[in-house]
C-alpha positions as CSV (number, residue, x, y, z in Angstrom):
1,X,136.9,146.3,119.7
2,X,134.5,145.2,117.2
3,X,135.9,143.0,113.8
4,X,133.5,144.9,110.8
5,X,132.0,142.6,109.0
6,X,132.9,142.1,104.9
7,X,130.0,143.8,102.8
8,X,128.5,140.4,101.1
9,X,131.5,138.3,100.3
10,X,130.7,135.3,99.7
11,X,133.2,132.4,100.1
12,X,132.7,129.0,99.8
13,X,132.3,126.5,103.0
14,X,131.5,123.1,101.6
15,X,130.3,121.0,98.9
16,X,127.5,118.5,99.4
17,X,125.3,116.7,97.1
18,X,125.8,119.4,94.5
19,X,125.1,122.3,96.5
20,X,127.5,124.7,97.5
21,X,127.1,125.6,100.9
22,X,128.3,129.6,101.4
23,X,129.2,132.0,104.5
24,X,128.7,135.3,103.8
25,X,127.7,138.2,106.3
26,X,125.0,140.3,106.6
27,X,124.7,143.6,105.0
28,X,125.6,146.5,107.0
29,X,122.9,148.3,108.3
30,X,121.9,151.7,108.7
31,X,123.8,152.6,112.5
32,X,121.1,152.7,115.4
33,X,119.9,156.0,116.7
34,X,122.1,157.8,119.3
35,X,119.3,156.5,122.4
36,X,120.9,152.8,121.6
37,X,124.4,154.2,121.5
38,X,125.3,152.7,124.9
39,X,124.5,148.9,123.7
40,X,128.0,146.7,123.6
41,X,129.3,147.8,119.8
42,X,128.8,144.3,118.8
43,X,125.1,144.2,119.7
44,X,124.9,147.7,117.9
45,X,125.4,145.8,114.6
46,X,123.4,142.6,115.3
47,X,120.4,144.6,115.8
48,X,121.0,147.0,113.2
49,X,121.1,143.9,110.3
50,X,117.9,142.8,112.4
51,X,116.4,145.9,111.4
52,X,116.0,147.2,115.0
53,X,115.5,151.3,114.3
54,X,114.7,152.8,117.9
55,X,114.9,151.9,121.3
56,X,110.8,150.9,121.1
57,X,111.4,148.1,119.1
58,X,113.3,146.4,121.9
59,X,110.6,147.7,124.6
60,X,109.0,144.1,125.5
61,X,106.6,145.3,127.9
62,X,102.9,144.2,127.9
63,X,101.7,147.6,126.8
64,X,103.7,147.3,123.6
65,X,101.5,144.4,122.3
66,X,98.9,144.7,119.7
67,X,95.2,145.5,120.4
68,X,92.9,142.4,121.4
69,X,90.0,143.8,119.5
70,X,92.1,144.1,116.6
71,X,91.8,140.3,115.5
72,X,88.5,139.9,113.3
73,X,85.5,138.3,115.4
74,X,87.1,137.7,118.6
75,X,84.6,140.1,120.3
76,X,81.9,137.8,118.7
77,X,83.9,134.8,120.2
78,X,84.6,136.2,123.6
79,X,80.9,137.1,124.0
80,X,80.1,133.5,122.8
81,X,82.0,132.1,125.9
82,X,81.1,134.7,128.4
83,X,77.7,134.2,128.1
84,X,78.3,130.0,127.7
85,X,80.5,130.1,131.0
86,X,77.6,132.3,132.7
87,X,74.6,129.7,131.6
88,X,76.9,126.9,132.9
89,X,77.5,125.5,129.4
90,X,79.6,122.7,128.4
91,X,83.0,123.9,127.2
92,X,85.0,121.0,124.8
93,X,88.6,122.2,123.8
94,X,89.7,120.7,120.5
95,X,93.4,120.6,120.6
96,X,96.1,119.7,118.1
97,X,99.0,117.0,118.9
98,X,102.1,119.2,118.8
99,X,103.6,121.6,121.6
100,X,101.7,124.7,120.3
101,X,98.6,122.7,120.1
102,X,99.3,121.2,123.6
103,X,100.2,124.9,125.1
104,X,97.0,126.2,123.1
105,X,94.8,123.8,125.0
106,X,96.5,124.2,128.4
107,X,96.2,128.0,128.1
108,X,92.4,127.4,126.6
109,X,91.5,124.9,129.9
110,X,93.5,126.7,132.6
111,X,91.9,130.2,131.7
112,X,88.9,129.1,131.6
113,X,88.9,127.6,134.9
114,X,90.3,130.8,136.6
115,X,87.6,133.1,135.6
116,X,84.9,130.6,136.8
117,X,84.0,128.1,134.3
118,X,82.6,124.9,135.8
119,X,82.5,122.5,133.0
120,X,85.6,122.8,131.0
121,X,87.0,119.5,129.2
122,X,89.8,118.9,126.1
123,X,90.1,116.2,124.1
124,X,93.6,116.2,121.8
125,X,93.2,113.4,118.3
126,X,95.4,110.9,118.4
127,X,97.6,111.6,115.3
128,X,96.8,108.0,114.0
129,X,93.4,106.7,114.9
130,X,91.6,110.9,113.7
131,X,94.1,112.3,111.8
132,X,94.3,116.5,111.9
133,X,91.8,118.8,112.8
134,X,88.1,118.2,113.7
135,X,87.4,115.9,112.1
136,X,83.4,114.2,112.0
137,X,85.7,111.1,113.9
138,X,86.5,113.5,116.3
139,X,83.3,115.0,116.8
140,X,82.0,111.4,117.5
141,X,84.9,110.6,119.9
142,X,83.1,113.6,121.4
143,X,79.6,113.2,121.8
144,X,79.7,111.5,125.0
145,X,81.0,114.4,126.9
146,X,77.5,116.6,125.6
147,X,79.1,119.5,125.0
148,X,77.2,122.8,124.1
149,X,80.3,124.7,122.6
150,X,83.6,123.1,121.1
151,X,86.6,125.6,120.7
152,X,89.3,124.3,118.5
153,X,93.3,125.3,119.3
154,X,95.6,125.7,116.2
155,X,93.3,123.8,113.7
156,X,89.7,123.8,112.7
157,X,90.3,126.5,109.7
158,X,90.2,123.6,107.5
159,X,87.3,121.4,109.2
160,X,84.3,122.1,107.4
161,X,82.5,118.4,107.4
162,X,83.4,118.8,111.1
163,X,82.0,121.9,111.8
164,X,79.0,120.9,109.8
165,X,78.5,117.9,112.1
166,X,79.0,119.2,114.9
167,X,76.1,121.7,114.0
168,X,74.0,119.1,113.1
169,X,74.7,117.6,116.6
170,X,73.0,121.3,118.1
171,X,76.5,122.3,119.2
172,X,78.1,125.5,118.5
173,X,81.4,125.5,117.5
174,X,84.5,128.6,118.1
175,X,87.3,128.3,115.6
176,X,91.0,130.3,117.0
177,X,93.5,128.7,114.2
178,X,96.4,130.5,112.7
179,X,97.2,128.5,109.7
180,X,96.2,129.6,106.2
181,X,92.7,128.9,105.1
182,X,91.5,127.5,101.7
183,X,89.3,129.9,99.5
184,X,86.0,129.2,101.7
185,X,85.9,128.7,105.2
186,X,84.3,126.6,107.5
187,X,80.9,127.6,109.0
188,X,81.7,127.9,112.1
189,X,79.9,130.0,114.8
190,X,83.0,132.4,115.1
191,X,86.9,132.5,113.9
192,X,89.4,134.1,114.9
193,X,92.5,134.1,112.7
194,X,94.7,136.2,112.0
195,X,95.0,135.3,108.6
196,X,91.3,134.9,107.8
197,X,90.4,137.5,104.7
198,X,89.5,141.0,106.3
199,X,91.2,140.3,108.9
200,X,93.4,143.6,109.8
201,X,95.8,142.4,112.9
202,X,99.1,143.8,112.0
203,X,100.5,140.6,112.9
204,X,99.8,137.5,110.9
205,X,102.8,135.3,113.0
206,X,100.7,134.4,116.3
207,X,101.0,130.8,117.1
208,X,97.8,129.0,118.2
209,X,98.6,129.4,121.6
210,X,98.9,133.3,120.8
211,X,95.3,133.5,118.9
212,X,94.3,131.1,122.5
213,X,95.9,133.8,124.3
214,X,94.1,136.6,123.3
215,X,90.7,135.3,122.6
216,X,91.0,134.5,126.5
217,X,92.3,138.0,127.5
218,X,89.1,139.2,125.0
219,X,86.8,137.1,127.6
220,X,88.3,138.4,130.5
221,X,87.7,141.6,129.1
222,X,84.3,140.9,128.8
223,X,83.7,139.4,131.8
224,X,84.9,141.8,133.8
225,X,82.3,144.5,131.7
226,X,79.4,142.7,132.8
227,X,80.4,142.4,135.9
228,X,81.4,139.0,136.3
229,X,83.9,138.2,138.7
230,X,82.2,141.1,141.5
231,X,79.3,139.1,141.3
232,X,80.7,135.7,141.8
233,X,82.7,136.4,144.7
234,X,85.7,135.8,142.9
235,X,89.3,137.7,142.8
236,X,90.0,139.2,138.9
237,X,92.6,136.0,137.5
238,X,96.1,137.7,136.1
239,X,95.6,136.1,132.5
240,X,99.5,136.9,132.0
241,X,100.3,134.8,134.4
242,X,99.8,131.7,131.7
243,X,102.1,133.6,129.2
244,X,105.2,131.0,130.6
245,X,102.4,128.9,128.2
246,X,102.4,131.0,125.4
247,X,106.3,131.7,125.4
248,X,106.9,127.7,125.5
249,X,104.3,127.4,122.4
250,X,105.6,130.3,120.6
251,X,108.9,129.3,120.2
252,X,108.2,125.3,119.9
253,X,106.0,126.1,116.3
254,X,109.1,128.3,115.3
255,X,106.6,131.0,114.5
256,X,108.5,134.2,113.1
257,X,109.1,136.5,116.2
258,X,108.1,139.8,114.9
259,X,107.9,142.1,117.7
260,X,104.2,141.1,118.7
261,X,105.8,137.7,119.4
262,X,109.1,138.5,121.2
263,X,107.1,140.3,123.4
264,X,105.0,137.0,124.5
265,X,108.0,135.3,124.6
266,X,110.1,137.7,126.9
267,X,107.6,138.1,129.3
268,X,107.1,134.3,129.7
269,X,110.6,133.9,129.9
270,X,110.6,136.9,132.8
271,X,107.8,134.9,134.3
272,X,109.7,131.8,134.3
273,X,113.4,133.1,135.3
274,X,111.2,134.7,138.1
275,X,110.1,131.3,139.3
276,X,106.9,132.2,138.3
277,X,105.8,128.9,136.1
278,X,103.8,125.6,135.1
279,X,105.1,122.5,137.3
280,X,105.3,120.6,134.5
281,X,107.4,123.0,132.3
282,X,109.7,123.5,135.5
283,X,110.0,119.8,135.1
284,X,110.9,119.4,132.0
285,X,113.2,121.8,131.7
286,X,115.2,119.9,134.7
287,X,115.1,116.9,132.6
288,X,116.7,118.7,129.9
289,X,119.4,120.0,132.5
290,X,118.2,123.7,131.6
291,X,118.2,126.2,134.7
292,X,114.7,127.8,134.8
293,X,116.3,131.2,136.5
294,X,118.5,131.6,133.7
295,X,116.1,130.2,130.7
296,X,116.1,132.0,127.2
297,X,114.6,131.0,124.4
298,X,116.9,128.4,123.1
299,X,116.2,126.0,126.4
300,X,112.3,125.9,125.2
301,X,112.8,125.6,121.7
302,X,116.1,122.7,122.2
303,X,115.0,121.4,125.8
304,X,111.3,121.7,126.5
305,X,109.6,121.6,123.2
306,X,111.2,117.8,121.5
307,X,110.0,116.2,125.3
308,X,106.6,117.8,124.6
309,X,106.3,117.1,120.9
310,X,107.7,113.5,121.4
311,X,104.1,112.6,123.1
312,X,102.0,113.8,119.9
313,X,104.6,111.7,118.0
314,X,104.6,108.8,119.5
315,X,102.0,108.0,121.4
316,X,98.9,110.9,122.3
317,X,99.0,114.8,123.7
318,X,97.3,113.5,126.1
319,X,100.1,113.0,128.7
320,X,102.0,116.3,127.0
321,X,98.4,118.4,127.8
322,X,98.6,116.5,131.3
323,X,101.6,117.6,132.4
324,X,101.5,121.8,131.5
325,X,98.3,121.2,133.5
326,X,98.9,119.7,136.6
327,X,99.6,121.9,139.7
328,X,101.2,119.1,141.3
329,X,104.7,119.4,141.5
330,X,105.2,115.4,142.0
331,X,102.4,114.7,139.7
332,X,104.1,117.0,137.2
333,X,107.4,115.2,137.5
334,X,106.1,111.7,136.6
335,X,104.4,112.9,133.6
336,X,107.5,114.7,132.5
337,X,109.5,112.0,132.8
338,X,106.8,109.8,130.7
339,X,107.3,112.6,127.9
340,X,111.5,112.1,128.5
341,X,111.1,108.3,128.0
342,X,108.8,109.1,124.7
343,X,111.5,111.4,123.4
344,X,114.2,108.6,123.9
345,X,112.1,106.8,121.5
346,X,111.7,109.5,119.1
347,X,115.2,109.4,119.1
348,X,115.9,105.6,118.2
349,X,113.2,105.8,115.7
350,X,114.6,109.0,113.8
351,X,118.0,107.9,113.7
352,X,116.7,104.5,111.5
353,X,114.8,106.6,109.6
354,X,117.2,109.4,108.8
355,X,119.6,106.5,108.4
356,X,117.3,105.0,105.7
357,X,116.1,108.5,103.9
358,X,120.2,109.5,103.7
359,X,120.5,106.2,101.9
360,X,117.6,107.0,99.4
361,X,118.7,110.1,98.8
362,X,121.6,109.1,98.1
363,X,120.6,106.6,95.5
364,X,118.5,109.1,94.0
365,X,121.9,111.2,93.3
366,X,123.8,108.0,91.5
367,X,120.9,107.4,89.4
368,X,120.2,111.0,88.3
369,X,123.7,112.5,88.5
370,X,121.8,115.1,89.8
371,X,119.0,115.7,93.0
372,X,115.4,116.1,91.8
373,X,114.6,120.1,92.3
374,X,112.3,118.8,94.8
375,X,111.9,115.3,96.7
376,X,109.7,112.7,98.0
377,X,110.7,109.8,100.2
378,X,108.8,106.8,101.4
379,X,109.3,103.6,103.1
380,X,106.1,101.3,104.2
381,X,107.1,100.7,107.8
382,X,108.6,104.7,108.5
383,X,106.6,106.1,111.6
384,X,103.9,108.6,111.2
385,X,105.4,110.5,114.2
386,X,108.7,110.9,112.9
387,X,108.4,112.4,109.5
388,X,108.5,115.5,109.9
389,X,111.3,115.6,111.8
390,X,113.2,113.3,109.3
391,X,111.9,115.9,106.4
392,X,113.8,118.5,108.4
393,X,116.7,116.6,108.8
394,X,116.7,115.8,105.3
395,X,116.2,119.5,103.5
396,X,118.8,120.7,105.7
397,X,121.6,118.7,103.9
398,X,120.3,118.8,100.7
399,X,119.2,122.3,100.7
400,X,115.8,121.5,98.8
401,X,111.8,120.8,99.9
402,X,111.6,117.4,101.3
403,X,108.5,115.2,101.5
404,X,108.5,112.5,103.5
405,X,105.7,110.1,104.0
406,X,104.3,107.2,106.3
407,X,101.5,104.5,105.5
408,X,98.4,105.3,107.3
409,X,94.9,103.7,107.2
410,X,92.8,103.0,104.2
411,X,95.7,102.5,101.5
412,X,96.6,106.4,102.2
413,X,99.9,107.7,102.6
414,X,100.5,110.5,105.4
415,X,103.1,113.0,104.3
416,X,104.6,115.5,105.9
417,X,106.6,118.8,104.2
418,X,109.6,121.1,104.9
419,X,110.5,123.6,102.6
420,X,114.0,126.3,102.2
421,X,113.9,130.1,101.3
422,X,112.3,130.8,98.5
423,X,109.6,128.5,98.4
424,X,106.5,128.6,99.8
425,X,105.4,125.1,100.3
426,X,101.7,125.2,101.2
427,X,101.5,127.6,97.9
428,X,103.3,124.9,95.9
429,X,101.0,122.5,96.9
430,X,97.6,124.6,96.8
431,X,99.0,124.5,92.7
432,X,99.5,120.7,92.1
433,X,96.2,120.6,93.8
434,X,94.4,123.1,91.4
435,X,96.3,121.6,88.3
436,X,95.9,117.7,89.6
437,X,92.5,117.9,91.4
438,X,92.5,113.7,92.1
439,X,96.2,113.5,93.5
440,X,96.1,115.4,97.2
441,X,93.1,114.6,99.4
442,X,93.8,117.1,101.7
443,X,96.6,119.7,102.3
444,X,97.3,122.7,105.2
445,X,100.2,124.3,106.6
446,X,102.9,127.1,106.3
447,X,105.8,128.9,103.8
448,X,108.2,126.0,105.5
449,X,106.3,123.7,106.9
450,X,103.0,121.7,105.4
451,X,101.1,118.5,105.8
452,X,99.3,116.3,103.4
453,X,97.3,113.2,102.2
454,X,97.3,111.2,99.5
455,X,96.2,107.4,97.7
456,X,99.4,105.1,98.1
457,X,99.3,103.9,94.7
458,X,99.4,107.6,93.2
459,X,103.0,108.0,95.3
460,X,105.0,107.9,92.1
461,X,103.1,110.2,90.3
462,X,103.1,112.7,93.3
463,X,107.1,112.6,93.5
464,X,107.1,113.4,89.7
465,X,104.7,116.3,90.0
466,X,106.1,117.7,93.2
467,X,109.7,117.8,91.9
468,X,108.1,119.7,88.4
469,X,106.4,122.4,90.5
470,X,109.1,122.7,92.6
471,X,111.3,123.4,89.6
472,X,108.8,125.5,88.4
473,X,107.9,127.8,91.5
474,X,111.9,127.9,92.8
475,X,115.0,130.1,91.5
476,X,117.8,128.1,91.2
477,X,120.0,130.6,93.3
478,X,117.4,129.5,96.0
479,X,119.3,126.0,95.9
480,X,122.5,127.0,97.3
481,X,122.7,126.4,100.9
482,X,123.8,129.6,102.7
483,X,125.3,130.5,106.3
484,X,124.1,134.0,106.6
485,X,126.0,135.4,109.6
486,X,126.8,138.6,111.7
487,X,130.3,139.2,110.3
488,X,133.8,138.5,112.1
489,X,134.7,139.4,115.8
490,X,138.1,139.9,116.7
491,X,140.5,138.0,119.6
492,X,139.4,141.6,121.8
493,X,135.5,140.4,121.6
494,X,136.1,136.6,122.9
495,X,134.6,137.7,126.5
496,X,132.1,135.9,129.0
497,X,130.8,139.3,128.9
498,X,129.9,139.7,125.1
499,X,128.6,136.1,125.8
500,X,126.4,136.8,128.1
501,X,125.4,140.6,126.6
502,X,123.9,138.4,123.7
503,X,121.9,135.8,126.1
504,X,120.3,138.4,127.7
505,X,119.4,140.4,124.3
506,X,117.3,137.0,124.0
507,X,115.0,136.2,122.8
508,X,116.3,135.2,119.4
509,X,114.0,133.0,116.9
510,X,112.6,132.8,113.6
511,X,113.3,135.7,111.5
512,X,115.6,137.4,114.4
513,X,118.1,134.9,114.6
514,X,120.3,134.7,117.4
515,X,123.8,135.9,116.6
516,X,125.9,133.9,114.5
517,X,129.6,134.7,113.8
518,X,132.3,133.5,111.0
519,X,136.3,133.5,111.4
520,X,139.3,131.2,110.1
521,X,141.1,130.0,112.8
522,X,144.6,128.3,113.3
523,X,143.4,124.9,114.6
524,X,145.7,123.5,117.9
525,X,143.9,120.3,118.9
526,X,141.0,118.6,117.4
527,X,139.2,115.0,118.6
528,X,135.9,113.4,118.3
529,X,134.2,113.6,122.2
530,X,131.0,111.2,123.0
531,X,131.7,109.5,119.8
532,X,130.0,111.9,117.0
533,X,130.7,115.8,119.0
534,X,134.5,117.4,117.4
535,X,135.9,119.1,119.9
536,X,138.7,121.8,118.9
537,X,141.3,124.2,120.7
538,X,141.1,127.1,117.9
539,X,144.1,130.4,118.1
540,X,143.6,133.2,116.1
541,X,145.6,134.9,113.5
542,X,147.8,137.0,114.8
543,X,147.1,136.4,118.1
544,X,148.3,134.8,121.6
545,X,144.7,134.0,122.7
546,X,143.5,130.2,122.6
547,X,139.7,129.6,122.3
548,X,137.8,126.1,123.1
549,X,135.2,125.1,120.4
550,X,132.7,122.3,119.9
551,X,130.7,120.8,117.0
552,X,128.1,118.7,117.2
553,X,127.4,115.6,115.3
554,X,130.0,115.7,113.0
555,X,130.5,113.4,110.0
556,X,133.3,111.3,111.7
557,X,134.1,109.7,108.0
558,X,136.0,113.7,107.8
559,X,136.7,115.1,111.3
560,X,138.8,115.2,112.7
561,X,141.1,116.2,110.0
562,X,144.5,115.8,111.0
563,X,146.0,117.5,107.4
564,X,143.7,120.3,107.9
565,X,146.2,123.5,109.7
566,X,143.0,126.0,109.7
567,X,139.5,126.1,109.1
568,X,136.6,128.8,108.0
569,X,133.6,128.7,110.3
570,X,130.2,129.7,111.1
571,X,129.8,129.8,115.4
572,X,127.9,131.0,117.8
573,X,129.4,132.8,121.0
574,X,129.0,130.5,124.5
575,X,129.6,130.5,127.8
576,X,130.7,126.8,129.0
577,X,130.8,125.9,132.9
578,X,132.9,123.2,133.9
579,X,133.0,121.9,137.3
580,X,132.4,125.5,138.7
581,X,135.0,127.2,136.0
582,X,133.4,129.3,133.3
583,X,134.6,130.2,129.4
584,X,134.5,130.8,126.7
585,X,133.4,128.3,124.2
586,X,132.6,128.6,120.3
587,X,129.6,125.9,119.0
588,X,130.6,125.5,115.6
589,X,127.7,125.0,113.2
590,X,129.7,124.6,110.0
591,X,133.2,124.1,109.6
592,X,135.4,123.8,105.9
593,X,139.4,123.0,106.0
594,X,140.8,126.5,104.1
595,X,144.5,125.1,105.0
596,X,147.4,123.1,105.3
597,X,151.1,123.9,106.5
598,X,152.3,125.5,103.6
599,X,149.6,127.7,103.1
600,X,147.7,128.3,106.4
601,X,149.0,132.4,107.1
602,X,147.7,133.0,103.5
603,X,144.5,131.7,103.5
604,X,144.3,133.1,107.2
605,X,144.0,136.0,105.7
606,X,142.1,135.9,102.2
607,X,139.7,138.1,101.9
């Protein structure tokens, strides 16, 4: 039986910092052709709002993905390395220091040693001594390896003084980057980038590790035309086999997954449920208590990915890089567990700093009766690591872009960006740059996600101008924070099986989000578990059935709320497994009292 969802109603969750947080559902879609007719009903409508129109845009099969030859000068590139790995040249991978940087690079080095390179190195930049990208630093840093060709991995389309030097040095340089370029670009011996001008690959979402990906299956192409492998001696390498690298990457840089990516991702994750994967990614997903035979999506992005990330943050790739490329099982497990001691730091140090933001933040509220459009936050001794993850933290409560920043070196301040829907935050800042040419040094990223430089002593005047162009380039309907979800299932639809139907439908990302439900539900027990995790026995109107439910990291100052007889919620469907007993088990991810005694059947059942 499947509850219909309510044609954009909107009702009203919770109100924080002057934003009204809302629940509404999906629009009902057009119904799937008859060849889908024999999905679950409930996964009928999911992927109908997902825009899912026939049964080959769920076929995740290699064949399905877009031609290598597509991407703009990667025949150019893959010739360039072909003919560099046949003269015995010197190959220097350039890296970047988060997980899709890290994956990039391991895919990058690994390839290349399976189809017969003999001189293949990587150097990552430690976030705080080189900063982002190649830098003329960097190139320094990596003279004393000699190397003939440098490939960068998920940077370089901004590094034209590196590029530059490097040239001057007599060393050729291979850009694969997928972040937006500036109006010239670097001149570089190749790019390849999706989102280069005249570039026509109908997919501008690959990660870096995907544009690593294919330039390597573009050399293996080529290799194998001229002959390569017969002539060495050597078996043909299975380049899919290094797509559990590509999946793990994919999902960590929260890419969109348009149907280009959910195909890299499902058939790493086959590869990986198959037992077919890195030592070090088996590793870490252990240390994150996440069963590689049953793996989806979720356990890289939640599990894998923070462990991997935490080395770029707090220390250097280096031991991230390290670990997706050992072959030692042992070996592997140390360095993972060197990445799990980093990320307990990452840990410590966010919680200060979110601690310390929340407060600003909230002084910036008493003083302005209102939140700036858009905000910037800074504190002399915040980590450089960290705040990224703090600015996500942040624009999550307050439903605006965040900036936060970090001293670095020189009197300059290291900031790092996350924006909402609605803004495109590299594009906001490309216009403070053009209208204030001295305030921002230097700027890259993403719609949501961008980083940035600037003098510390032109902070205030960068908070001012930020919140004025965000004002400027935002509707204010785009500042109300929304739930969007798949509707309302019925008592009927509470089954381990509809559970596990939409696990396996994985994988679920950016911009095909897994399922999320609503529902007001009678509440029968409520306590605080672990000391910040509610924990809730919910009944449904009208109904016998009891269902177990958990939040996580709930404001403890409110929940649990003994007056409260009922609540409206946003939750995804679970399966939980206690000591060998499995069931069903709602993970609440916003919650808003709608009732007390005297009123609960009635708002049970508002519309």
């Amino acid at each position: 039986m499947v509850g219909g969802p309510s044609l954009l109603r909107l009702t009203v969750l919770k109100n924080d910092n002057n934003m009204t947080k809302i629940i509404y559902s999906r629009p009902l879609a057009e119904p799937l052709p008859p060849e889908l007719s024999s999905l679950h009903p409930v996964l009928q409508r999911i992927y109908a709002a997902r825009g899912i129109k026939s049964v080959d845009d769920l076929d995740y099969s290699l064949r399905g993905l877009l031609p290598v030859s597509s991407l703009l000068h990667i025949d150019k590139a893959a010739e360039m390395l072909a003919q560099g790995i046949k003269d015995d040249k010197r190959l220097l991978i350039m890296g970047d220091f988060d997980a899709d940087g890290a994956t990039s690079s391991s895919v990058m080095v690994k390839a290349l040693q399976m189809m017969g390179a003999k001189h293949v190195h990587f150097i990552v930049p430690n976030r705080f001594t080189y900063g982002y990208g190649l830098t003329p630093k960097l190139v320094d840093a990596a003279k004393s390896w000699q190397p003939d060709i440098i490939i960068t991995v998920d940077n370089g389309i901004a590094s034209h003084e590196g590029v530059d030097y490097a040239h001057s040095l007599g060393i050729k340089v291979i850009i694969t980057d997928h972040h937006l370029p500036a109006n010239t670009l670097p001149n570089a011996d190749a790019i390849v980038n999706p989102n280069q001008p005249g570039c026509e690959f109908a997919s501008k979402n690959l990660a870096g590790v995907g544009v690593a990906f294919y330039v390597m299956a573009a050399l293996h192409q080529a290799l194998l035309k001229m002959g390569w492998y017969e002539a060495q001696g050597m078996a043909v390498p299975v380049i899919a086999n290094l797509l559990d690298l590509v999946a793990l990457g994919t999902v960590a840089d929260v890419v969109p997954l348009d149907k280009n990516n959910r195909i890299l991702v499902e058939q790493g994750l086959k590869r990986i449920r198959a037992g077919s994967l890195r030592p070090g990614i088996e590793m870490l997903l252990r240390l994150a208590k996440r069963d590689p035979a049953h793996c989806v999506a979720s356990d890289l992005a939640f599990g894998v990915a923070p462990r991997l990330n935490a080395a770029g943050r707090m220390d250097d790739m280096t031991v991230g890089i390290a670990c997706l490329l050992s072959d030692d099982k042992e070996r592997a497990r140390a360095l993972a567990l060197e990445l799990d001691e980093l990320n307990q730091a990452r840990r410590d140090v966010e919680q200060t700093m979110r601690s310390e933001a929340m407060t600003i933040v909230k002084q910036l509220e008493l003083t302005n009766e209102m939140l700036p459009t858009g905000i910037c936050l800074y504190q002399p001794d915040w980590h450089q690591g960290v705040i990224g993850i703090v600015a996500g933290r942040v624009k999550d409560h307050v439903h605006r872009p965040v900036v936060v920043f970090a001293k670095a070196d020189d009197d300059k301040l290291k900031g790092s960006a996350r924006s909402i829907p609605g803004l495109h935050i590299r594009d906001c800042l490309d216009r403070i740059a053009t209208d204030e040419p001295d305030l921002i040094d230097k700027f890259g990223g993403h719609a949501m996600a961008a980083g940035l430089t600037i003098d510390e002593d032109k902070y205030s005047r960068f908070s001012n101008v930020f919140a004025e162009t965000v004002c400027q380039m935002i509707a204010s309907e785009d500042l109300r924070g929304e739930v969007l979800t798949d509707g309302k299932l019925v008592a009927a639809d509470m089954t381990i099986t509809l559970a596990e139907t939409i696990r396996q439908a994985d994988p679920w990302g950016q911009l095909f989000p897994e399922p999320l439900f609503e529902g007001r539900f009678v509440i029968h027990d409520q306590r605080v578990v672990g000391t910040k995790h509610l924990k809730l026995t919910l009944g449904f109107p009208d109904s016998s059935l009891r269902v177990a439910a958990i939040m996580f990291n709930v404001d403890v100052d409110e929940w649990p709320n003994y007056q409260c007889q009922a609540i409206h919620t946003a939750y995804y469907l679970r399966v939980n497994e206690y000591q060998g007993i499995r069931s069903v088990q709602l993970e609440l991810v916003a919650i808003k009292a709608v009732a007390s005694a005297s009123n609960v059947h009635e708002m049970l059942h508002a519309d």
